[in-house]
C-alpha positions as CSV (number, residue, x, y, z in Angstrom):
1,X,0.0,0.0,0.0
2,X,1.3,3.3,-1.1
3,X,2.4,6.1,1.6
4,X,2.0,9.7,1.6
5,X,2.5,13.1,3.0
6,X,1.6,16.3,3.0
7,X,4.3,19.5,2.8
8,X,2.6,22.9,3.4
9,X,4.8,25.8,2.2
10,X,3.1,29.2,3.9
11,X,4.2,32.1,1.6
12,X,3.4,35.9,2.4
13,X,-0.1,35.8,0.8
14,X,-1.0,32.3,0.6
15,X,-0.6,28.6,1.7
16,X,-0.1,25.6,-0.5
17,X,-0.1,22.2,0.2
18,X,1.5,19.9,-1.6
19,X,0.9,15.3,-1.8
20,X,3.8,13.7,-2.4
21,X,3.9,9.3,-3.2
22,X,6.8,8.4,-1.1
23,X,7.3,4.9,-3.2
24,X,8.0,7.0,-6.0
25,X,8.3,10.8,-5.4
26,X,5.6,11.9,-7.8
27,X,4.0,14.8,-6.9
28,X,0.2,14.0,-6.6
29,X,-1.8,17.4,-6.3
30,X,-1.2,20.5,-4.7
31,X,-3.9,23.0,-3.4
32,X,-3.4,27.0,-2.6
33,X,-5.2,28.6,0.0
34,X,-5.4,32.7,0.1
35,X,-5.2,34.4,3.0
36,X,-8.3,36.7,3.4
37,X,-6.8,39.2,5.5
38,X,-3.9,39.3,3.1
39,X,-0.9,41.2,4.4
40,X,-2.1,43.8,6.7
41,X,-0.2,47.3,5.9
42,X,-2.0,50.4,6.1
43,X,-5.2,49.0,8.4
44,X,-6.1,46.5,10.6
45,X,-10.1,44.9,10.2
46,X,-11.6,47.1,12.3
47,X,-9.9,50.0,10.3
48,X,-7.2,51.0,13.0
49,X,-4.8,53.2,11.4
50,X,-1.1,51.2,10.9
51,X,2.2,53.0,10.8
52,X,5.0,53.2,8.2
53,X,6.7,49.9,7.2
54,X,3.8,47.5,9.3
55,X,3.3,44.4,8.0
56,X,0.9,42.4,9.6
57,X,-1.2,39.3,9.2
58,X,-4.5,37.0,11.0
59,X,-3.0,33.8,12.5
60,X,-6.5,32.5,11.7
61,X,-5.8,32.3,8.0
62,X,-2.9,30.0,8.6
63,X,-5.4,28.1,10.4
64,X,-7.9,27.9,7.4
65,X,-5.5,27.5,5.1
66,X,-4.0,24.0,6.5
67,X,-7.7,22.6,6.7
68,X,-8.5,23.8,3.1
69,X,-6.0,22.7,1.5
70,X,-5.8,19.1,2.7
71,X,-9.2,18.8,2.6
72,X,-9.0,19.9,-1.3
73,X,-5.5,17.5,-1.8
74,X,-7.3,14.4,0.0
75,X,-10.3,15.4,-2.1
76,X,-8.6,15.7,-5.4
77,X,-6.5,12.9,-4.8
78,X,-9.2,10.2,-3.7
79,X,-6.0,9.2,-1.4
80,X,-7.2,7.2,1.9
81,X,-6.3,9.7,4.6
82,X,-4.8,6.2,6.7
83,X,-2.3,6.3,3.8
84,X,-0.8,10.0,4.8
85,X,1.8,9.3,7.4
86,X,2.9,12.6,7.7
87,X,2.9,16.4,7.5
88,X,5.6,18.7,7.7
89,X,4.8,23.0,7.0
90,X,7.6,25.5,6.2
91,X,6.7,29.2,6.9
92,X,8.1,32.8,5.7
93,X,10.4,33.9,8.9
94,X,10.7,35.7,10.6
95,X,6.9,35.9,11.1
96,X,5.8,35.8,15.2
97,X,3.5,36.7,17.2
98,X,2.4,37.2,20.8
99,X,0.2,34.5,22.8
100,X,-1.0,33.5,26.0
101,X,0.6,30.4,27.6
102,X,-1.8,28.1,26.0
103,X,-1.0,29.1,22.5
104,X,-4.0,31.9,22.5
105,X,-3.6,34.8,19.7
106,X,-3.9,38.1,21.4
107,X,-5.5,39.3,18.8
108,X,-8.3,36.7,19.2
109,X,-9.1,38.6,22.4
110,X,-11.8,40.7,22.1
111,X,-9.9,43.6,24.2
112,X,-6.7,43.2,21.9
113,X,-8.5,43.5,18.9
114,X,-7.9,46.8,17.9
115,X,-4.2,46.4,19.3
116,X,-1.7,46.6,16.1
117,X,1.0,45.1,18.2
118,X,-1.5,42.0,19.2
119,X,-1.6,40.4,15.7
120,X,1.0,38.6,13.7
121,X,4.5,40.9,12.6
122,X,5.0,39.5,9.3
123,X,8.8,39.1,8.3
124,X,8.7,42.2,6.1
125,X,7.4,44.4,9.1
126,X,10.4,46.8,9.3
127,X,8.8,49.3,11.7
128,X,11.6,47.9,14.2
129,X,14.4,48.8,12.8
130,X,15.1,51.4,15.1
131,X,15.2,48.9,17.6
132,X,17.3,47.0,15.4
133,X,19.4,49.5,15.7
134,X,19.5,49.8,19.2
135,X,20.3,46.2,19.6
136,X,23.5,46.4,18.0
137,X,24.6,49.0,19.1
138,X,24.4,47.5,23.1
139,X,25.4,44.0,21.1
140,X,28.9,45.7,19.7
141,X,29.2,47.9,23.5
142,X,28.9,44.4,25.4
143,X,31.3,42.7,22.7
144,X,28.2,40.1,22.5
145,X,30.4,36.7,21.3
146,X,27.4,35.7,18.6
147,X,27.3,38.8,17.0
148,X,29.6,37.9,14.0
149,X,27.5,34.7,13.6
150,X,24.7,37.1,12.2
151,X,27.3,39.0,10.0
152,X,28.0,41.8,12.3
153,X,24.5,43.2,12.5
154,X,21.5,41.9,13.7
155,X,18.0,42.7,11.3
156,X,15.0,44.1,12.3
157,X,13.1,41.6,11.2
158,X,14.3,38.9,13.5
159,X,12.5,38.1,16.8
160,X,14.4,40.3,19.4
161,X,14.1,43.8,17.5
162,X,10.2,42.9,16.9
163,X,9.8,41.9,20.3
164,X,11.6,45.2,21.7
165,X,8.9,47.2,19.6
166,X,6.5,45.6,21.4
167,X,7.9,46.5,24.8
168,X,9.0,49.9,23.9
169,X,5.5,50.9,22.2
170,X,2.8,48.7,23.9
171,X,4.4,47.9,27.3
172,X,0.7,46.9,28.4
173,X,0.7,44.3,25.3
174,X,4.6,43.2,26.2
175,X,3.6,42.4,29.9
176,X,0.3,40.8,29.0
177,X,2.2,38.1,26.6
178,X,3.1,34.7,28.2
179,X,4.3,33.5,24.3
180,X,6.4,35.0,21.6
181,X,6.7,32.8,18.7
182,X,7.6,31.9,15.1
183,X,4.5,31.7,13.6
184,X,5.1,28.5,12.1
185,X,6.2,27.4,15.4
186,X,2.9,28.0,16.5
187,X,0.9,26.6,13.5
188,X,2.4,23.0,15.0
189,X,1.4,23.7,18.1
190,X,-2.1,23.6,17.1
191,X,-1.6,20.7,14.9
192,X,-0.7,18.7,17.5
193,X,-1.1,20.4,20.8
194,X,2.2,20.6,22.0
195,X,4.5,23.9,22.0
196,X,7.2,22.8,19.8
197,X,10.2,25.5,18.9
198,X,12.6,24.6,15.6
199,X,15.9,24.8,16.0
200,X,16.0,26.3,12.4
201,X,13.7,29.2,13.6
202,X,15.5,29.6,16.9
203,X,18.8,29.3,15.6
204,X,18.4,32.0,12.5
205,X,16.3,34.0,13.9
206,X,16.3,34.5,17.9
207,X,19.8,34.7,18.8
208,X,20.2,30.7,20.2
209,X,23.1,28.4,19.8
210,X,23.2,24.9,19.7
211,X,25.9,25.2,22.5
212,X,25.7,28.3,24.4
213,X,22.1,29.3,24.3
214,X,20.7,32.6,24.2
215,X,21.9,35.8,25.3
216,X,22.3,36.1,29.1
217,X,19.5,38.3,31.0
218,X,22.0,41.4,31.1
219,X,22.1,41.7,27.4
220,X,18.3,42.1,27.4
221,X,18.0,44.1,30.3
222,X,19.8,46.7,28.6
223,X,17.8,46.2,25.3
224,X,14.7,47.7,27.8
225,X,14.1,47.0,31.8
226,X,10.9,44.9,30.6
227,X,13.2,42.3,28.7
228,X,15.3,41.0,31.5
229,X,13.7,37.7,31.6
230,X,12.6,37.7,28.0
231,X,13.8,33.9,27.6
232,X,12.3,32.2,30.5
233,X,9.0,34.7,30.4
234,X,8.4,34.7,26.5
235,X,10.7,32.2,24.5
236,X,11.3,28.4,25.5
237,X,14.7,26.8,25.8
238,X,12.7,23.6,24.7
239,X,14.2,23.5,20.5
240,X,14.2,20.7,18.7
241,X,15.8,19.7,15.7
242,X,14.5,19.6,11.8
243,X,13.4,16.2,10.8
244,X,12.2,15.3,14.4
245,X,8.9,14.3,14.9
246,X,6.9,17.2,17.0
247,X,3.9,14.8,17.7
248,X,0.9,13.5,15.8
249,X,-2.1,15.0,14.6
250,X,-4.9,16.0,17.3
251,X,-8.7,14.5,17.3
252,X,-9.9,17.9,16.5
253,X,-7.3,18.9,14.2
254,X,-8.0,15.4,12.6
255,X,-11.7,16.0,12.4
256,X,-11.4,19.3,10.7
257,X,-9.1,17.7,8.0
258,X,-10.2,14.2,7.5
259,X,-6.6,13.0,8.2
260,X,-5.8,10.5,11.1
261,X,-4.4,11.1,14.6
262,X,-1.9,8.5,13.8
263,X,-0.7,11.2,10.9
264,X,2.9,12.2,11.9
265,X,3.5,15.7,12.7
266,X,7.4,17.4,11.6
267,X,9.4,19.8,13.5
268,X,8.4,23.6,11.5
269,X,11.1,24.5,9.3
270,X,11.7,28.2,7.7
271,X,10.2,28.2,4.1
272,X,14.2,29.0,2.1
273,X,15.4,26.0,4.6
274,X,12.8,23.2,3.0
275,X,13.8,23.8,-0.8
276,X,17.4,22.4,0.1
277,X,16.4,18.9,0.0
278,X,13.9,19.5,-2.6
279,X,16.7,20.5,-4.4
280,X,19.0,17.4,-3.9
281,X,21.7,19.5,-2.5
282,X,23.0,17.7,1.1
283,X,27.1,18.7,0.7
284,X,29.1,21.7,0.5
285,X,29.7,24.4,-1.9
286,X,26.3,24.5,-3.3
287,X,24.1,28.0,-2.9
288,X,20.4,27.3,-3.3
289,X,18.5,30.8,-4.0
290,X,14.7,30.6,-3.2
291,X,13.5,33.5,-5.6
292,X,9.8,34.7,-4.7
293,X,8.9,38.4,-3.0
294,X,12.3,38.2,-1.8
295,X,15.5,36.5,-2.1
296,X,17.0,33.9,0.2
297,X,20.5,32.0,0.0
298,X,21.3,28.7,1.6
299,X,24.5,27.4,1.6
300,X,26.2,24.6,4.0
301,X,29.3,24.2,5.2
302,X,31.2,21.8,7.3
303,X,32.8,25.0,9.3
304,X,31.3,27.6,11.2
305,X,32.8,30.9,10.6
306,X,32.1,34.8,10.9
307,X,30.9,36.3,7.4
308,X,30.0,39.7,7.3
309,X,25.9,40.5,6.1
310,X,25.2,37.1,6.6
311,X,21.6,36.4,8.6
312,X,22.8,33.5,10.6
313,X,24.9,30.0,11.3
314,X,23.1,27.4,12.9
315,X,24.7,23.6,13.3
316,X,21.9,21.4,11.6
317,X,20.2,24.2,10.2
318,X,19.6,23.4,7.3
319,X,20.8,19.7,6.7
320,X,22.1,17.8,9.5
321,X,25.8,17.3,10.2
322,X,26.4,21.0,8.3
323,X,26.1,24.1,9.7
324,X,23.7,26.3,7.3
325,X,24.6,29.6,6.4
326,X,21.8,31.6,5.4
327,X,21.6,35.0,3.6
328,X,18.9,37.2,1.7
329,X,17.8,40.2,-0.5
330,X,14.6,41.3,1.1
331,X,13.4,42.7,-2.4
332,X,13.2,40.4,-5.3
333,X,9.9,39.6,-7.0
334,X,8.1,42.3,-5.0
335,X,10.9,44.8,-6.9
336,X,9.2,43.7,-10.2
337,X,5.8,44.0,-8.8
338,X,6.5,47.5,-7.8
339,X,7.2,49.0,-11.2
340,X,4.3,46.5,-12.9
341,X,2.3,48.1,-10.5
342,X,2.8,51.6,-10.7
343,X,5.1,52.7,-13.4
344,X,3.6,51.1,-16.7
345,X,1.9,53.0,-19.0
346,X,-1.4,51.8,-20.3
347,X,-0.5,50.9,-23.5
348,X,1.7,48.4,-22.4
349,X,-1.1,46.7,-21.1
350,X,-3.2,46.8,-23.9
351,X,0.0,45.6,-26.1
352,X,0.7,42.6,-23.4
353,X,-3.5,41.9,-23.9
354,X,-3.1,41.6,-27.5
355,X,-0.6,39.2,-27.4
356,X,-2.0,37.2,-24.8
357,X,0.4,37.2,-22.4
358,X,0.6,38.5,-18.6
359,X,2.5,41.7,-18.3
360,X,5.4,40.0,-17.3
361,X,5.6,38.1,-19.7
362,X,5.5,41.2,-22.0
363,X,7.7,42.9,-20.6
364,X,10.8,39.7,-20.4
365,X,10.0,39.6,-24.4
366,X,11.0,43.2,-24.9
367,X,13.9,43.0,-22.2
368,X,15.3,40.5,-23.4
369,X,16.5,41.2,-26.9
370,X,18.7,43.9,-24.8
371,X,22.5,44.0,-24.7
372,X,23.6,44.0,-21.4
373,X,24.5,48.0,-20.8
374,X,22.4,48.9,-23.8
375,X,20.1,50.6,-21.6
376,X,22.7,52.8,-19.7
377,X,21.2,52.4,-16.5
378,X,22.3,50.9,-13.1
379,X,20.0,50.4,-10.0
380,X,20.2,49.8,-6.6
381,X,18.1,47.0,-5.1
382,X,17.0,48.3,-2.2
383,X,13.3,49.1,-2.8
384,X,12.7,47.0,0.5
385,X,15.9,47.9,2.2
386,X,18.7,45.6,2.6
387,X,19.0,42.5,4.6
388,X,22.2,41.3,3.3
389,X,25.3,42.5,3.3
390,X,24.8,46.0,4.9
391,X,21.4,44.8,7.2
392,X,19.7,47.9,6.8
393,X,16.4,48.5,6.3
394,X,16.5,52.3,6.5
395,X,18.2,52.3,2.8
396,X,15.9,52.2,-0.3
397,X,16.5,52.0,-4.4
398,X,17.9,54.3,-6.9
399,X,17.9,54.2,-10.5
400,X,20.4,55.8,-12.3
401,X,21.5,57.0,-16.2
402,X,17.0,57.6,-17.2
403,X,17.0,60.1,-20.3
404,X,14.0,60.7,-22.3
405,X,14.5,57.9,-24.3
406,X,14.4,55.5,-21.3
407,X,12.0,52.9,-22.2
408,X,9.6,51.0,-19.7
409,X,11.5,47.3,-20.5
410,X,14.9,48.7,-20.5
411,X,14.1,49.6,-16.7
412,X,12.3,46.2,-15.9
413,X,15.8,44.5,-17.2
414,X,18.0,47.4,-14.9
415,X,15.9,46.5,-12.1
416,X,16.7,42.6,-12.7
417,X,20.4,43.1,-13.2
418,X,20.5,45.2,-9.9
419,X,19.0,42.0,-7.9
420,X,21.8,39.8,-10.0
421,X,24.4,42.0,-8.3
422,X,22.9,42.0,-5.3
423,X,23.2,38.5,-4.8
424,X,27.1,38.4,-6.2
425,X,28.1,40.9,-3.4
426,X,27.1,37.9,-1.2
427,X,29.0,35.1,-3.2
428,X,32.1,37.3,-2.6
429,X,31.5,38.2,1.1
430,X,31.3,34.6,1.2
431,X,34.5,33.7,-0.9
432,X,36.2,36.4,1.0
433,X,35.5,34.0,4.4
434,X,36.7,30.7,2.6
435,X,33.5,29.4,2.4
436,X,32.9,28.2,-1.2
437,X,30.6,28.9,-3.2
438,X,31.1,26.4,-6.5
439,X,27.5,26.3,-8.2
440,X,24.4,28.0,-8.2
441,X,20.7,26.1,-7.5
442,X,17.7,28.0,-8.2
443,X,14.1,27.5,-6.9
444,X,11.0,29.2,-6.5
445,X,8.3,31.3,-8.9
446,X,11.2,33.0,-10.9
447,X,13.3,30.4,-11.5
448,X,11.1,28.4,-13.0
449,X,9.3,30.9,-15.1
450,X,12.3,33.3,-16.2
451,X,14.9,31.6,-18.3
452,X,16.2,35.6,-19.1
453,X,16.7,36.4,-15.6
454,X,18.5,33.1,-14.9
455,X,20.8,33.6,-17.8
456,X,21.6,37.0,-16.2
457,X,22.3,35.7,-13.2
458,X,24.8,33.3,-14.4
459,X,26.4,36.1,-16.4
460,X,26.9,38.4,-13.6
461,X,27.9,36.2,-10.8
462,X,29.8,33.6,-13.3
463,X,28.8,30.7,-11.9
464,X,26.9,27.3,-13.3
465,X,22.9,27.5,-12.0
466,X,20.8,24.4,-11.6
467,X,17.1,24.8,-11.5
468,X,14.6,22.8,-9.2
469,X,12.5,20.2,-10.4
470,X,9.6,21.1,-8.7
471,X,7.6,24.4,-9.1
472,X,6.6,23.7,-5.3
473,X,10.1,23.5,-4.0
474,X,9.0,24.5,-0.6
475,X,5.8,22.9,0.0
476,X,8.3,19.7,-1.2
477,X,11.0,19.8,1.3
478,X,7.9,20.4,4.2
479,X,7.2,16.7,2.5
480,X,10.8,15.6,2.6
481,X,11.1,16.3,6.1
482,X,7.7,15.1,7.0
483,X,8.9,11.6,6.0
484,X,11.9,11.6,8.0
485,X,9.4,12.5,11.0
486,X,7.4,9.7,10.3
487,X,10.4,7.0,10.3
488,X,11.2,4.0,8.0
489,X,8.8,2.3,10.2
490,X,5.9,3.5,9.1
491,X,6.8,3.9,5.6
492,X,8.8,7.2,5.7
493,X,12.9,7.3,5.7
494,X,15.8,6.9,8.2
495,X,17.0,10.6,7.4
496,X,16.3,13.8,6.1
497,X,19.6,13.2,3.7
498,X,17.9,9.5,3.1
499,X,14.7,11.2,2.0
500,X,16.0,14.1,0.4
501,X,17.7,11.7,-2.1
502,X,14.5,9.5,-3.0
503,X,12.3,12.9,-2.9
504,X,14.4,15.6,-4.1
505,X,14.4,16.6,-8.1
506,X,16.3,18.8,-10.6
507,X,15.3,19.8,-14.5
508,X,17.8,19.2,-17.0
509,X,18.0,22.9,-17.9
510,X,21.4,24.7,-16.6
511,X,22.3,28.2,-17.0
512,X,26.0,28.6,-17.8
513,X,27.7,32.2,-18.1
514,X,28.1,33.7,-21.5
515,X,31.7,34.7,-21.8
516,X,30.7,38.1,-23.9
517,X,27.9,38.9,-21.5
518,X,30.2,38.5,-18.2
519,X,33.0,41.0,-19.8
520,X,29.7,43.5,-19.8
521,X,28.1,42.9,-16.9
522,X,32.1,43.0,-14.7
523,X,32.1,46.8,-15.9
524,X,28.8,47.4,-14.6
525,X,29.3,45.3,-11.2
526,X,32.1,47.7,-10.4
527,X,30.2,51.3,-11.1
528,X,27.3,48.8,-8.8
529,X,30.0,48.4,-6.0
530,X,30.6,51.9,-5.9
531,X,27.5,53.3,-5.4
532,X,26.8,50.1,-3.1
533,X,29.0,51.6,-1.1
534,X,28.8,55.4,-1.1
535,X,25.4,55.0,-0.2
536,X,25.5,52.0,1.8
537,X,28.2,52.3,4.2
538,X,27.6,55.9,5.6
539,X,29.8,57.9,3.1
540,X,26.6,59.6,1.9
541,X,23.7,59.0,4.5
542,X,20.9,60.8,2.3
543,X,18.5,57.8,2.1
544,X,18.2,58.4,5.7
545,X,18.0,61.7,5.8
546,X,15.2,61.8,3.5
547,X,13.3,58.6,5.7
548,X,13.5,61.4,8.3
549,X,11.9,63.8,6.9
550,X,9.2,61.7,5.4
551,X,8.1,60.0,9.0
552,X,7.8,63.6,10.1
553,X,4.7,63.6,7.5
554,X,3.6,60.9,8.9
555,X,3.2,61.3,12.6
């Protein structure tokens, strides 16, 4: 009798669930579940105003979302739910949000309701970044030991910075939370009614290490009076490891889904973390970039070392027996969005209508019959700030050489090439470390949908890229490590690496650099680097300086 599970991959606006045959990998069906509250920015439901850079969400659509959409896989499937003997969810972190001690949303409470800082701070909230800011700067005063483990700076979208905000803006809130936690953390707590904390999620994103723990109460004392005991009062020292088995599925949980208590329940992993195995890669030298909204990099390592911009380095990660390195560019696919959004002019619609193609799509035709520097332009990919190398979200984007003759595709491909170099500035600060970086692996949307944005990808950072073999890379890996949870005996795998090689897929399509291209593109990276820096690294500070002046406006 055939075995199955069930991945979940929880992006920024949706859920999707993916069925995967363990006897012989085929991906069965896949259902996507859209969050109705969506990403919460200007507004919360009851129309309660939000600030600048908020970005909030309802933990009760990831709770619809995982009935949905196995309900609609089990459904589309005809799979007997006995035959599912495990599921395994990766989320977008760092996501968290404050509970009670028995896993309780503020926000579901009627008197928190209205409370902005009750509900869920999605990873792209970057109202803390002054707090971010704060935190290093006591972090670099008390010569903290883990600093350089997080590149030198910690980012304001990790746990601690988002959890200061809290304290410093809605002490009432702070004091009144007996839970602060990774919002896919929490999802497998309701599955299966245990509080359950990821080493992946702890490890990346909340400061712990494998061997010394978290910070000591002195470091968050001085972060704000109100934080002293912010481990033992609000986190759990409780972590476990990816590809461990959290628990099984509760009765009600199993009622609402049609799946089985005896369904095995994985340890949460971050949704970048999951597409490693999907993507076959379990040994060093290989950087995995999970391109969606945003940019993450993966890379594993048998040493663990210092590299500046880097967003952490946790033992086991990723993989086990590695330590994973992970890195990011916090604007990717939400760059291209932007200026699809609100710098096209109608016509290009109309002409993309014709055609029958998305604008997208449109616009990649156009772009790509360009030279690279045809254009004359050079961007800055910091639309959304930047997480790595210079972990600062108080930077934003630039565009530079527009004429009048600048053309709407010619900026699409600028904007493209700028999140190309973006990503080679972190090969290198790798490289400069010794870690290697031999190949490029590719997953996500983009990868699989943008053959001229892979091509310049390889041409700017000169490496070989392989492309994923599944379009649900994420969702795959949640799969991959729900079989190790379940264990070879009852019809899952030994091992994550065990599983990852059975599960695990790559197309046949690589991307190799075009030597003519590269000689382009190496002129361009240096004028890139230049800027990078002048405007990065404090020699001209005017991106803050206008920030300033527009949250003046805005109080």
């Amino acid at each position: 009798m055939s075995k199955y599970t069930i991945g979940y991959d929880y992006g920024s606006l949706s859920v999707r669930a993916l069925l995967v045959d363990l006897g012989t990998g085929e991906e069965i069906c896949d259902s996507e579940y859209v969050y109705p509250h969506g990403v919460m920015e200007k507004e919360l439901p009851d129309g309660t105003a939000l600030g600048i850079d908020w970005a909030l969400q309802h933990p009760q659509d990831y709770l619809d979302g995982f009935v949905d959409t196995t309900r609609a896989v089990l459904e589309k499937s005809g799979v007997d739910p006995q035959q599912v003997i495990g599921i395994g969810i990766d989320f977008t972190s760092c996501t968290i949000l404050p509970t009670l001690k028995d896993g309780t949303p503020l926000c579901f409470l009627p008197e928190y309701q209205n409370q902005p800082h009750a509900y869920v701070k999605l990873w792209k909230h970057h109202a803390a970044q002054y707090c971010a800011d704060i935190l290093n700067d006591v972090a670099e005063k008390m010569d903290q030991p883990w600093l350089s483990l997080y590149g030198g700076k910690i980012s304001c979208e990790w746990v601690v910075p988002k959890a200061m905000q809290i304290a410093k803006e809605a002490p009432d809130i702070y004091r009144a939370t007996e839970r602060i936690i990774e919002a896919g953390d929490w999802v497998i707590w309701m599955l299966c009614g245990k509080e359950t904390r990821s080493a992946c999620n702890a490890g990346y994103k909340a400061l712990w290490h494998h061997k010394n723990g978290y910070p000591d109460k002195a470091f968050f004392k001085a972060l704000d009076p109100l934080m002293e005991n912010f481990v033992s009062e609000k986190l759990s020292e409780d972590i476990h490891p990816l590809g461990e088995k959290a628990g099984n599925l509760t009765p009600e949980m199993a009622k609402l889904t049609g799946l089985s208590t005896n369904t095995a329940v994985a340890v949460e992993t971050v949704d970048a973390h999951a597409s490693v195995p999907a993507c076959t890669i379990a040994d060093e030298g290989k950087m995995l970039m999970i391109m969606g909204t945003s940019t993450c990099h993966m890379l594993l390592s048998k040493t663990e070392r210092g590299v500046p911009g880097t967003c952490g380095i946790v033992k086991d990660g990723i993989i086990p027996g590695f330590y994973g390195y992970e890195a990011g560019q916090s604007c990717v696919g939400d760059h291209f969005a932007w200026f699809v959004d609100r710098c096209l002019p109608a016509d290009y619609y109309e002409a993309a209508k014709e055609k029958g193609l998305n604008i997208h799509q449109y616009l990649r035709e156009k772009a790509q019959v360009l030279k690279p520097g045809e254009s004359g332009l050079l961007a800055l990919d910091w639309w959304n700030g930047v997480r790595s190398t210079l972990m600062d979200f108080d930077l934003s984007g630039l565009l530079l050489g527009m004429t009048l003759q600048t053309k709407p595709e010619e900026i699409y491909r600028a904007l493209i090439e700028a999140t190309a170099y973006g990503t080679r500035v972190i090969i290198e600060a790798f490289e400069a470390q010794d870690i290697a970086v031999n190949e490029l692996y590719a997953a996500g949307g983009i990868a699989n949908k943008d053959p001229m944005m892979m091509q310049i990808y390889a041409d700017i950072c000169g490496k070989t890229i392989h492309i994923s073999g599944s379009g649900q890379s994420g969702a795959l890996g949640s799969a991959i490590f729900a079989a190790a949870a379940a264990g070879s005996e009852n019809g899952g795998f030994h091992t994550v690496e065990e599983s990852a090689k059975r599960l695990g897929k790559l197309k046949d399509t690589v991307y190799q650099p075009v030597a003519e291209n590269a000689a382009v593109y190496e002129k361009l990276y240096c004028e890139y680097k230049k800027l990078y820096h002048y405007f990065g690294r404090g020699e001209n500070s005017v991106m803050k300086r206008l920030k300033d002046l527009k949250l003046q406006y805005a109080k």
